[in-house]
mmCIF file as Biopython writes it, N, C-alpha, C and O atoms, coordinates in Angstrom:
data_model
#
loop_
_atom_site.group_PDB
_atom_site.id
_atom_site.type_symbol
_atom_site.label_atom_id
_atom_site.label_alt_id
_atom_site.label_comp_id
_atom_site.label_asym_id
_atom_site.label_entity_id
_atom_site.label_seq_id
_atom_site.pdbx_PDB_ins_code
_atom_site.Cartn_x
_atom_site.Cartn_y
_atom_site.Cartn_z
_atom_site.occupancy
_atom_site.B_iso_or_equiv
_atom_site.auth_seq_id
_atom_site.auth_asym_id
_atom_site.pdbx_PDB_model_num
ATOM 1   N N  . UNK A ? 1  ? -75.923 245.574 -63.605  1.0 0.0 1  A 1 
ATOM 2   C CA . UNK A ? 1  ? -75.210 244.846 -62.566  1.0 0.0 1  A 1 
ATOM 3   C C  . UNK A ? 1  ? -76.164 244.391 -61.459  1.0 0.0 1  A 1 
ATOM 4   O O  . UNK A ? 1  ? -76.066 243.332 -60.839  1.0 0.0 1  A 1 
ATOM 5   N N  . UNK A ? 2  ? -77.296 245.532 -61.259  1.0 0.0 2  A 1 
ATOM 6   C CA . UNK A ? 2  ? -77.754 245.000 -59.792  1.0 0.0 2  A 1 
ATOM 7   C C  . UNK A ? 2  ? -78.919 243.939 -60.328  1.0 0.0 2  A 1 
ATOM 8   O O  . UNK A ? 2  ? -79.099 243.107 -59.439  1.0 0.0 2  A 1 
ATOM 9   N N  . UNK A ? 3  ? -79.463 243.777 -61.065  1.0 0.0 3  A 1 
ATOM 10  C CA . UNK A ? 3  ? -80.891 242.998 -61.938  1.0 0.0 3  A 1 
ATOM 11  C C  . UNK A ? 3  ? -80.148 241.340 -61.683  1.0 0.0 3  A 1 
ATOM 12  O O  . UNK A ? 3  ? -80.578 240.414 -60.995  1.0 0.0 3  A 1 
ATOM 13  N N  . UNK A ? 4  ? -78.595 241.439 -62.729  1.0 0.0 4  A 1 
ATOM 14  C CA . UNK A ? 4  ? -77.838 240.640 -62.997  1.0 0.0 4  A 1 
ATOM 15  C C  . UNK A ? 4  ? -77.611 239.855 -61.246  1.0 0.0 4  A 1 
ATOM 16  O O  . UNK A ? 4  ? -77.973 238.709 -60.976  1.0 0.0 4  A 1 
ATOM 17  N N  . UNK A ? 5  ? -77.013 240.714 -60.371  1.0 0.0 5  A 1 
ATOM 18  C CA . UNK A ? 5  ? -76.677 239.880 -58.816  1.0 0.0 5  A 1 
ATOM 19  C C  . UNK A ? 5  ? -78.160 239.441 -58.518  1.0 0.0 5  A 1 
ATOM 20  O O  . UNK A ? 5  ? -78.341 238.224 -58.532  1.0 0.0 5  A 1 
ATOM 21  N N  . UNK A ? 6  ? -79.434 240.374 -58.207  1.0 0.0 6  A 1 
ATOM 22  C CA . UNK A ? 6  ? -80.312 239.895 -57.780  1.0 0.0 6  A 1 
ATOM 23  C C  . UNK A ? 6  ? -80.797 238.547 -58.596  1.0 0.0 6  A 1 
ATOM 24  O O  . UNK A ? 6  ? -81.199 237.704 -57.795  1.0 0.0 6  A 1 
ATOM 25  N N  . UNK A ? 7  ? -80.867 238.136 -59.880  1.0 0.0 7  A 1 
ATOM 26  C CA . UNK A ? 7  ? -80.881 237.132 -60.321  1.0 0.0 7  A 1 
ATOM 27  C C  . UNK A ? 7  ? -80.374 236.112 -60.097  1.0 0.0 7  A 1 
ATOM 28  O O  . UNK A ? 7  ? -80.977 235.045 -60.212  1.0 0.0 7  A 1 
ATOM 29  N N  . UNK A ? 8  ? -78.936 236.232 -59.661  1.0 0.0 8  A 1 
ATOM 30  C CA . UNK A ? 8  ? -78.054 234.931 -59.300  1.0 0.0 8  A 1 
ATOM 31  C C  . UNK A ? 8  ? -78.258 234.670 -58.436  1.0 0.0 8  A 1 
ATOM 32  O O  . UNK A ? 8  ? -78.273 233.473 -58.146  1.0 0.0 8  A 1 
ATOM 33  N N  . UNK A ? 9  ? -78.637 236.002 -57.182  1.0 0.0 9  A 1 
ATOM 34  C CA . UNK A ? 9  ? -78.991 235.601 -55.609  1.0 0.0 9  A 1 
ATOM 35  C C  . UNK A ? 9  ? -80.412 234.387 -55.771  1.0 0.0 9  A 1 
ATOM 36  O O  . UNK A ? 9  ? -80.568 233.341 -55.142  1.0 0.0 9  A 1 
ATOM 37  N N  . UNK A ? 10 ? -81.247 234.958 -56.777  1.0 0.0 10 A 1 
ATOM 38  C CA . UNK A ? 10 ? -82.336 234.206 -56.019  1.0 0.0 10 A 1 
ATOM 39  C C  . UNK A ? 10 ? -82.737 232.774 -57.068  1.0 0.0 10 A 1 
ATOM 40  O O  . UNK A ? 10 ? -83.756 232.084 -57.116  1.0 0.0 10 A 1 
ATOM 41  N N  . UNK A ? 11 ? -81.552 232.718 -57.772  1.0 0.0 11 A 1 
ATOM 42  C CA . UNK A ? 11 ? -81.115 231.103 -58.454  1.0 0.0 11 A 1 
ATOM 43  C C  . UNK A ? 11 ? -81.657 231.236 -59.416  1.0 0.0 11 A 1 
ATOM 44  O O  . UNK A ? 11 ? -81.334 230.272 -60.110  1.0 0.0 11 A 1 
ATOM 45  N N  . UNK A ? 12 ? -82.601 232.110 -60.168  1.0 0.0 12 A 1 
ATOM 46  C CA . UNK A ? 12 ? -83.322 231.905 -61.680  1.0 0.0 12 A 1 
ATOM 47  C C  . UNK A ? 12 ? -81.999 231.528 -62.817  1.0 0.0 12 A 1 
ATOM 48  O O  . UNK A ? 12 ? -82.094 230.719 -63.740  1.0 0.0 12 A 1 
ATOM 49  N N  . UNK A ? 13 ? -80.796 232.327 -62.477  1.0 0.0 13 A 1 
ATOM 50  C CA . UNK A ? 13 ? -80.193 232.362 -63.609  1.0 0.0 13 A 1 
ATOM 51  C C  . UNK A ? 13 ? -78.751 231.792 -63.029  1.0 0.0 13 A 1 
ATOM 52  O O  . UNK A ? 13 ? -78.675 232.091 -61.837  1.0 0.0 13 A 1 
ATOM 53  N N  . UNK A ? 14 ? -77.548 231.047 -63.494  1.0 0.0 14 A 1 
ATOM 54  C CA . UNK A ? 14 ? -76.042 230.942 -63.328  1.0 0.0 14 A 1 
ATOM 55  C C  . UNK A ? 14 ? -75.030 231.462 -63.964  1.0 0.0 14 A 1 
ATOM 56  O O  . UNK A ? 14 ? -75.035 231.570 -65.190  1.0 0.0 14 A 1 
ATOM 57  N N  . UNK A ? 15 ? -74.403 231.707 -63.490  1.0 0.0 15 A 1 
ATOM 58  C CA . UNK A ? 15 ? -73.325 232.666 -64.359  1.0 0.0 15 A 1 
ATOM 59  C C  . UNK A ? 15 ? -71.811 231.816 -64.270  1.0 0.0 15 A 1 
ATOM 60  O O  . UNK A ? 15 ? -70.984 231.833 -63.358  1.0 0.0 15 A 1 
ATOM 61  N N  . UNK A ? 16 ? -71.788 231.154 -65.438  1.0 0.0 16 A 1 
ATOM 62  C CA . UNK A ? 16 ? -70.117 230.323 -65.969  1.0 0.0 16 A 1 
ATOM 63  C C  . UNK A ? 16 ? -68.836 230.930 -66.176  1.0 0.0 16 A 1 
ATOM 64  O O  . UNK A ? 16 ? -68.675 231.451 -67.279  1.0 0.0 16 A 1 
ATOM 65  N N  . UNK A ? 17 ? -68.030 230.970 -65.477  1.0 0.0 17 A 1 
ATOM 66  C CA . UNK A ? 17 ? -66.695 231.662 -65.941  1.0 0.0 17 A 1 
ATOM 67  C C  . UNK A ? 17 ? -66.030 231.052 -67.376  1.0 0.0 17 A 1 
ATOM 68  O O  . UNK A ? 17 ? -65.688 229.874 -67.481  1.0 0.0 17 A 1 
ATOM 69  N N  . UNK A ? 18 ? -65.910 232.004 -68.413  1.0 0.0 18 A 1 
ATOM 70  C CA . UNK A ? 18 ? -65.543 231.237 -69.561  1.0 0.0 18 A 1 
ATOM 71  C C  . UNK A ? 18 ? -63.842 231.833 -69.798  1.0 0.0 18 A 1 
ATOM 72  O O  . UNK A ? 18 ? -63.739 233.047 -69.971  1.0 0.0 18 A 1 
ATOM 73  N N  . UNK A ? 19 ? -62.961 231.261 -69.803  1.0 0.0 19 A 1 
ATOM 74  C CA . UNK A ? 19 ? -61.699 231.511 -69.987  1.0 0.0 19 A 1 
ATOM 75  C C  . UNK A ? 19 ? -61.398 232.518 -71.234  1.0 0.0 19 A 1 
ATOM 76  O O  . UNK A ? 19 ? -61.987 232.374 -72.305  1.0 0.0 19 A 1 
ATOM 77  N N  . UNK A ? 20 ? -60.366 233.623 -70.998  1.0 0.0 20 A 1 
ATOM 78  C CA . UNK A ? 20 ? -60.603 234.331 -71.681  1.0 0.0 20 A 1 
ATOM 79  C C  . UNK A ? 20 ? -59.888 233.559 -73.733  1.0 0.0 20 A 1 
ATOM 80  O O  . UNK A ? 20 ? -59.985 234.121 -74.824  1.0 0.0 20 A 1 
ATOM 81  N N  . UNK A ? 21 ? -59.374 232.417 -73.445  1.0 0.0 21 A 1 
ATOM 82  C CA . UNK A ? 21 ? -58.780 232.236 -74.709  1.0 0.0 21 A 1 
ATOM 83  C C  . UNK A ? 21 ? -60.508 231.244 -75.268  1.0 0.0 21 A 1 
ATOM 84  O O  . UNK A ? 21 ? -60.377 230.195 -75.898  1.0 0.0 21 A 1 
ATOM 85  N N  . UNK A ? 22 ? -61.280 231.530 -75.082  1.0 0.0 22 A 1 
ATOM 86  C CA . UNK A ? 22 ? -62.331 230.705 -75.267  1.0 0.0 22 A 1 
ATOM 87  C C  . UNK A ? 22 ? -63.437 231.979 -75.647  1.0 0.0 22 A 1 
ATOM 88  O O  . UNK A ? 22 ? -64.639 231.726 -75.557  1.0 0.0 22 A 1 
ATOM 89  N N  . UNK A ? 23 ? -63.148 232.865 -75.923  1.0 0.0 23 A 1 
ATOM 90  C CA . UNK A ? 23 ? -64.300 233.620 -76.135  1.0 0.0 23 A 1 
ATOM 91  C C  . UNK A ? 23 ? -64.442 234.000 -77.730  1.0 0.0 23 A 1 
ATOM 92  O O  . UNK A ? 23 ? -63.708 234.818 -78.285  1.0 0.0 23 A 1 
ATOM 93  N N  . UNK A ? 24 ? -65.037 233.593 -78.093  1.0 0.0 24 A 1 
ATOM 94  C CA . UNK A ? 24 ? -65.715 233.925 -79.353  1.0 0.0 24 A 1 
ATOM 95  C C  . UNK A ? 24 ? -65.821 235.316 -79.410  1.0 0.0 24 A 1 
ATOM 96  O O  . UNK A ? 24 ? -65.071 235.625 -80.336  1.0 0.0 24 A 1 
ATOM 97  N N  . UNK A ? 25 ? -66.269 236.231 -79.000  1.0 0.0 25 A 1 
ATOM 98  C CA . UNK A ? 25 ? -66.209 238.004 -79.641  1.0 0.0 25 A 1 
ATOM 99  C C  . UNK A ? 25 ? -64.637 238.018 -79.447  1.0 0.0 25 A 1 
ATOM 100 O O  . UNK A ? 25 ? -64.243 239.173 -79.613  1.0 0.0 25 A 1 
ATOM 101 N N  . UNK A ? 26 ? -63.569 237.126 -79.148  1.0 0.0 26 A 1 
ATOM 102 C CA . UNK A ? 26 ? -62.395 237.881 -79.258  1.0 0.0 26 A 1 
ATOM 103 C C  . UNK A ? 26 ? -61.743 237.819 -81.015  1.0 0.0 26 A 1 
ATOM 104 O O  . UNK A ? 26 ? -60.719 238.382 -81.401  1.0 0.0 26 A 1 
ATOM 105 N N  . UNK A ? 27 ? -62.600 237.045 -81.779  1.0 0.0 27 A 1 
ATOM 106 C CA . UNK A ? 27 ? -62.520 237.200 -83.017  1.0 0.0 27 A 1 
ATOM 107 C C  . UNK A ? 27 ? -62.119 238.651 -83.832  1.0 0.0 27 A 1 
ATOM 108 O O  . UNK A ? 27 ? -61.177 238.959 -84.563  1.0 0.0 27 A 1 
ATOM 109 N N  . UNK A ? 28 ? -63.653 239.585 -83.186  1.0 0.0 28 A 1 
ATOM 110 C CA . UNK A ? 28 ? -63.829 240.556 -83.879  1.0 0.0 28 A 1 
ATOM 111 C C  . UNK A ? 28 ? -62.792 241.909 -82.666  1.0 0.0 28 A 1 
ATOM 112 O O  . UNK A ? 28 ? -62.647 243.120 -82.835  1.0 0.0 28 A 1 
ATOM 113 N N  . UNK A ? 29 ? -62.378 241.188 -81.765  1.0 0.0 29 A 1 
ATOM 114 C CA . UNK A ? 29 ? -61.656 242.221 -81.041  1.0 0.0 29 A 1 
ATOM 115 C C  . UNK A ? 29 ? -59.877 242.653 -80.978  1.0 0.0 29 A 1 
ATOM 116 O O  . UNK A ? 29 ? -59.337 243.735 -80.749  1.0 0.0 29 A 1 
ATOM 117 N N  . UNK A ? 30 ? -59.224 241.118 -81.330  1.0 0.0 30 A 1 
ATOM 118 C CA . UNK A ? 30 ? -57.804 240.548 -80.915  1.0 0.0 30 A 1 
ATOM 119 C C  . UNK A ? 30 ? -57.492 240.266 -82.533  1.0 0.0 30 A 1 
ATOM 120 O O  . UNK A ? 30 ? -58.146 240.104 -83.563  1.0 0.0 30 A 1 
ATOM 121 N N  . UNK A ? 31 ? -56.116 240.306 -82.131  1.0 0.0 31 A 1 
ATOM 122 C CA . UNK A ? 31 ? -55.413 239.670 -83.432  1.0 0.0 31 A 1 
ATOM 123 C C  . UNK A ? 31 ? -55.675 238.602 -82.811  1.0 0.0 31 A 1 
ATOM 124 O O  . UNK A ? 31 ? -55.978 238.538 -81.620  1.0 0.0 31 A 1 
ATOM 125 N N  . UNK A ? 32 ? -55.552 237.449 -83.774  1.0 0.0 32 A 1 
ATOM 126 C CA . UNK A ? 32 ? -55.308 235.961 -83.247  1.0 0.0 32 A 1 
ATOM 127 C C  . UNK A ? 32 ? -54.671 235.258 -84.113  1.0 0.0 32 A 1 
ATOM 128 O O  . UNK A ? 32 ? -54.498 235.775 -85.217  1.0 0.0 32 A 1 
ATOM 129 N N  . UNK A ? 33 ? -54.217 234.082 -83.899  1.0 0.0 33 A 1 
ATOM 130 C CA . UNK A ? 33 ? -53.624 232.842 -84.563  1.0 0.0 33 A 1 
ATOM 131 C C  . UNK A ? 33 ? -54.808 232.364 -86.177  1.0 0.0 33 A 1 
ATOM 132 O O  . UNK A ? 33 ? -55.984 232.016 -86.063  1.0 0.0 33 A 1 
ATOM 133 N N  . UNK A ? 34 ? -54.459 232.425 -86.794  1.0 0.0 34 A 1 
ATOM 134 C CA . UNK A ? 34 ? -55.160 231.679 -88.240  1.0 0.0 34 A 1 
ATOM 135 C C  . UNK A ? 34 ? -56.322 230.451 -87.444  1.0 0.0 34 A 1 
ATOM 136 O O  . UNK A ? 34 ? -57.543 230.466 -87.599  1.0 0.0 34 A 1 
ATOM 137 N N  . UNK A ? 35 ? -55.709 229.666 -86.775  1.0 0.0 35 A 1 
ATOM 138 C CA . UNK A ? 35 ? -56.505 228.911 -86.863  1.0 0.0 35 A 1 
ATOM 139 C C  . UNK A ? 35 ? -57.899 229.167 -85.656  1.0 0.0 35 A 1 
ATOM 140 O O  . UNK A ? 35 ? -59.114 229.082 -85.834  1.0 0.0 35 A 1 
ATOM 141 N N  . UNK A ? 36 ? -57.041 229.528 -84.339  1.0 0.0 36 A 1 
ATOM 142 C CA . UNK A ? 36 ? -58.016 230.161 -83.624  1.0 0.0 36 A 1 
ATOM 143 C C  . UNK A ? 36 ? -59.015 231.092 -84.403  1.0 0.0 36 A 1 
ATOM 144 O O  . UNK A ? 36 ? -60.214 230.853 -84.551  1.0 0.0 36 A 1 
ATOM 145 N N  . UNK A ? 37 ? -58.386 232.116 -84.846  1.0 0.0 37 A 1 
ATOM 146 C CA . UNK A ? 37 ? -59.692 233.015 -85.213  1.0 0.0 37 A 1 
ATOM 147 C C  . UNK A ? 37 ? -60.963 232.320 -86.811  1.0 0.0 37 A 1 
ATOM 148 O O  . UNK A ? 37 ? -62.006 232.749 -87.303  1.0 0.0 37 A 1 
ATOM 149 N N  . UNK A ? 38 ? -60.025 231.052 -87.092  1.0 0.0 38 A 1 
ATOM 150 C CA . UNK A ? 38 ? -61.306 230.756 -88.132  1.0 0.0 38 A 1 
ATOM 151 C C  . UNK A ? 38 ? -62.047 229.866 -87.093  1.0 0.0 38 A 1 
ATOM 152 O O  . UNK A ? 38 ? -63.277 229.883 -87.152  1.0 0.0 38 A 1 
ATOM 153 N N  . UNK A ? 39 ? -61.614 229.303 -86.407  1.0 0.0 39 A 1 
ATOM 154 C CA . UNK A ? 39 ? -62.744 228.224 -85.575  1.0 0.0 39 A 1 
ATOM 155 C C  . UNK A ? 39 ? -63.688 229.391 -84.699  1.0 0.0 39 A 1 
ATOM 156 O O  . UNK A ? 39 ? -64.693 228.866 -84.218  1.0 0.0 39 A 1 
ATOM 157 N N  . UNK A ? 40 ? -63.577 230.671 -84.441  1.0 0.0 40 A 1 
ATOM 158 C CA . UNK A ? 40 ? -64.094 231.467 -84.134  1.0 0.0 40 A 1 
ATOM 159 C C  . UNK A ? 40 ? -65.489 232.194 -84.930  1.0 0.0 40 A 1 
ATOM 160 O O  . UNK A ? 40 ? -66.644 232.490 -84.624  1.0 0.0 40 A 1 
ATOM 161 N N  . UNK A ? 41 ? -64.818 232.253 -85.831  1.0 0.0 41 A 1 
ATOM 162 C CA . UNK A ? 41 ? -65.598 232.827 -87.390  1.0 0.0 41 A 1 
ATOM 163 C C  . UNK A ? 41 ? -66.659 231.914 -87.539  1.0 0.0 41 A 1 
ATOM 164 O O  . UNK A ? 41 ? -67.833 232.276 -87.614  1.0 0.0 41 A 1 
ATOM 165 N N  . UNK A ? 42 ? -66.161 230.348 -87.598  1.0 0.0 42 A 1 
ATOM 166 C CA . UNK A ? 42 ? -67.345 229.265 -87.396  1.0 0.0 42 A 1 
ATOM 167 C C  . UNK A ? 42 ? -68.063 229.282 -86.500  1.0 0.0 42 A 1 
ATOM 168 O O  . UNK A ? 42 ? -69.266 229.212 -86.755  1.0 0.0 42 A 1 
ATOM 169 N N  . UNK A ? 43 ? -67.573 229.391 -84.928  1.0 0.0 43 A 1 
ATOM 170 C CA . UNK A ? 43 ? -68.987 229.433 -84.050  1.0 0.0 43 A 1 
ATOM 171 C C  . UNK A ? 43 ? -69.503 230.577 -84.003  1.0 0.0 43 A 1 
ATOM 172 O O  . UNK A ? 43 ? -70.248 230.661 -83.027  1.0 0.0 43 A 1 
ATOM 173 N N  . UNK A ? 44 ? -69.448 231.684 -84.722  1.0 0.0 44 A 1 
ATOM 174 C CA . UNK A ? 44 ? -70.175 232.883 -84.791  1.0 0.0 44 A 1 
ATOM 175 C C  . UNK A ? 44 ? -71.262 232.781 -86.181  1.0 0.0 44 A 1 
ATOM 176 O O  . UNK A ? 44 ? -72.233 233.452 -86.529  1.0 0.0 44 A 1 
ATOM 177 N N  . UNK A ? 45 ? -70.652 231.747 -86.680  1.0 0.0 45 A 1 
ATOM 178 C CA . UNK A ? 45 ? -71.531 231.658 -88.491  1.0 0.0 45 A 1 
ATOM 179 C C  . UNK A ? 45 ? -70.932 232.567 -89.308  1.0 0.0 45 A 1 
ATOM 180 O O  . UNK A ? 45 ? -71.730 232.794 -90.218  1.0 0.0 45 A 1 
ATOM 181 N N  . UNK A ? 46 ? -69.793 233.296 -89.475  1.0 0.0 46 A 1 
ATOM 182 C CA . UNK A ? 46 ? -69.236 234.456 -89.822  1.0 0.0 46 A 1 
ATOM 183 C C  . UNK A ? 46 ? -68.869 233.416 -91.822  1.0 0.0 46 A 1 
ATOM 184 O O  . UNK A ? 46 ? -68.395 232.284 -91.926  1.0 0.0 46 A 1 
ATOM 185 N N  . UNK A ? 47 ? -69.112 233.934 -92.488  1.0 0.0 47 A 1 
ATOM 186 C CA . UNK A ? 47 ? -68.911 233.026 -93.673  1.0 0.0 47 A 1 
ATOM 187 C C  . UNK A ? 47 ? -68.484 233.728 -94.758  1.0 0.0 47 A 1 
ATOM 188 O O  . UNK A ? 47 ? -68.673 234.927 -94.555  1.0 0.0 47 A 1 
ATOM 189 N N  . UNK A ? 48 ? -67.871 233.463 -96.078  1.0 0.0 48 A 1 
ATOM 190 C CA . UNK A ? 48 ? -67.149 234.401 -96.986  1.0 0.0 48 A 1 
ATOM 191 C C  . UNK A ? 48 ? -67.968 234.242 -97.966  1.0 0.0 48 A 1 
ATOM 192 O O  . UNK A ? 48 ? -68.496 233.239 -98.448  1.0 0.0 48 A 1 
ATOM 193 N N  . UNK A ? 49 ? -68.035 235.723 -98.292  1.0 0.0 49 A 1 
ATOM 194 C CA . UNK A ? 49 ? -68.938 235.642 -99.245  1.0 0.0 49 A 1 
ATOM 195 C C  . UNK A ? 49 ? -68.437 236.267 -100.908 1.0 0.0 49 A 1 
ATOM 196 O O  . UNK A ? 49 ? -68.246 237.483 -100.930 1.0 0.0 49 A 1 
ATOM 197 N N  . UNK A ? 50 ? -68.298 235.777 -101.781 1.0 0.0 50 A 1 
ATOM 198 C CA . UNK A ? 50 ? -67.212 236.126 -103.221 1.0 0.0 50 A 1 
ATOM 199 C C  . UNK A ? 50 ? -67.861 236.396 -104.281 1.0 0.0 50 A 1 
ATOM 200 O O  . UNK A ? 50 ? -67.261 236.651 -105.325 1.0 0.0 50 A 1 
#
């Protein structure tokens, strides 16, 4: 936490609020909707393998 504030204080790094229906690890965490969790699976590279 404190590395993380001192970083933002002194501008090297920004920190984006990402909405929580937008998060990709909620794949492997949440039930979700079929289609949400495969467009998830895709931006993770998550792929089936048979």
């Amino acid at each position: 936490y404190h590395y993380i504030h001192f970083c933002v204080k002194d501008g090297s790094i920004e920190l984006l609020y990402c909405p929580m229906e937008n998060m990709v690890a909620n794949t492997l965490t949440k039930a979700l909707p079929s289609v949400k969790a495969k467009h998830f699976a895709h931006e993770l590279g998550v792929r089936i393998v048979v």
